[in-house]
N, C-alpha and C positions, 0 to 999 in steps of 0.2 A: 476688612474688619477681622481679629482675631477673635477665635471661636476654637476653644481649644476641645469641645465634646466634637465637634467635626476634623479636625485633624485626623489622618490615615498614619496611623503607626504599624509598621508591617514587627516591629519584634524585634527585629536585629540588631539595634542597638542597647535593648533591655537585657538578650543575650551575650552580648559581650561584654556589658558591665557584670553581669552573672558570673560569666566564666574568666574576669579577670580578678574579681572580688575572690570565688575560692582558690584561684591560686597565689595570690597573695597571703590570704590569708594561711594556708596551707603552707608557704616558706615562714612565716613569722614562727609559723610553730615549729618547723624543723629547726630554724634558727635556734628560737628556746628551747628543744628538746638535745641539740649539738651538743653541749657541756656532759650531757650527762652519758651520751653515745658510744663516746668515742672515747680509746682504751687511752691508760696516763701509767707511767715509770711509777713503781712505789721501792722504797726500800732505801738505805743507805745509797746504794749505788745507782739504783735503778735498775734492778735486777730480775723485781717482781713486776707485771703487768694488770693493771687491776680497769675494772670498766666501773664505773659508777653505777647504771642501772641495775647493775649486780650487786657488783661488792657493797654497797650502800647501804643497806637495809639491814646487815647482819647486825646483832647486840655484839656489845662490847665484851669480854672475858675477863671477872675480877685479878687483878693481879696479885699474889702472894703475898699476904700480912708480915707485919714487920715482928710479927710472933714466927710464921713461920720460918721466916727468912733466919731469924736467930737460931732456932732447934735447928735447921739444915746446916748451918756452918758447924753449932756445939756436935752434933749426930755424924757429920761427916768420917768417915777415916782419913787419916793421915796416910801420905802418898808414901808410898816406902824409897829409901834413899837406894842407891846406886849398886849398895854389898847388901840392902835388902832383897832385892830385884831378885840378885842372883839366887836366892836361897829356896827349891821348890816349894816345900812347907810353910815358909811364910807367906810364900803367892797366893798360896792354897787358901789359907788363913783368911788374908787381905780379899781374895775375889767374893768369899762364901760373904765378907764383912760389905762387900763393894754391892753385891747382890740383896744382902738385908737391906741398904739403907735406900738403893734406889726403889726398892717392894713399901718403905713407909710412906703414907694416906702424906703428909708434905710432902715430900720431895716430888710423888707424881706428880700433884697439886701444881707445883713449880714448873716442872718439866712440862707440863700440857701448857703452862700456859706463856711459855718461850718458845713454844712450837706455833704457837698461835699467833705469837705476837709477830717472830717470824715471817710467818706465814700468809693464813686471810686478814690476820691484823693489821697488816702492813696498810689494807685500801680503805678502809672503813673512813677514818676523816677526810681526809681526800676526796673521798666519792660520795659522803655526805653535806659539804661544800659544793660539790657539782649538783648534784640532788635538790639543794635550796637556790642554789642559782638557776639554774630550771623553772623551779616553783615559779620563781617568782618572774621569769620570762611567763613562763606560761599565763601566769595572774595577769599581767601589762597588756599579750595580747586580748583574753576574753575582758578586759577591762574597756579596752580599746575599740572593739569589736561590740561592745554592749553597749557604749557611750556614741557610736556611729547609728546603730539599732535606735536609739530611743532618740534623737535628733531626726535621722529619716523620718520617724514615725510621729513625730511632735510635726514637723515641718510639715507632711505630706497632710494629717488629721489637720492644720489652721488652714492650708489652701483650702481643702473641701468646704470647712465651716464657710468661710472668706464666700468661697462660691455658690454656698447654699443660701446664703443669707442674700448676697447681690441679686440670685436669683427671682427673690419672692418680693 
């Protein structure tokens, strides 16, 4: 006769289901956390090396209005030609003019922010794409993992009912 409150369950088997559930569960999440890990080429060439759980998070850098961008062409000086070059007083002239316009609130404006663009700019979409692909591995596994939880726990709570009631 099957008598499952007399059954000898020494544990070993509850143990390895234990200890194969967190390491599975523990690769799902490396899996979904992979994307965001591991370093990616940014740049024209591929030049820059940028990692997602870093570079990810930074804000973006507004780029130069199309105000600015016109007073930096009109404000620019003009490149001296070839018999201007030569002439030391014009150079003079031309650098003191070269030095005012790169010192004006646009031009810096500009300049910072092609050095940026350049630069950490490069990784930010890129490793904000890794970033939600992640998320959303990550979401799949606790989704997974809670949808196993409440099944166990539904199944295991109608056996007891099932047997509390047979019993009486």
């Amino acid at each position: 006769m099957f008598d499952p409150e007399r059954d000898d369950d020494d544990g070993t088997h509850r143990f390895c289901v234990r200890l194969l559930t967190i390491i599975g569960i523990s690769l799902a999440v490396c899996i979904a956390l992979y994307p965001s890990v591991i370093g990616f080429p940014a740049g024209p060439e591929g030049t820059t090396t940028c990692m997602a759980i870093t570079n990810g998070w930074h804000g973006e850098m507004a780029p130069p209005t199309a105000a600015d961008l016109a007073a930096i062409d009109a404000g620019a000086p003009p490149m001296p030609t070839p018999a201007q070059a030569q002439d030391a007083a014009f150079m003079a002239r031309f650098r003191a003019a070269w030095q005012a316009f790169k010192a004006r609130p646009d031009t810096q404006r500009a300049n910072a922010w092609v050095e940026w663009e350049t630069g950490p700019g490069r990784c930010i979409h890129e490793g904000r794409h890794r970033l939600i692909v992640s998320g959303i591995g990550l979401g799949v596994v606790a989704a997974v993992c809670a949808g196993v939880a409440i099944v166990r726990r539904t199944r295991t709570n109608l056996r007891r009912s099932h047997a509390a009631s047979a019993g009486t």
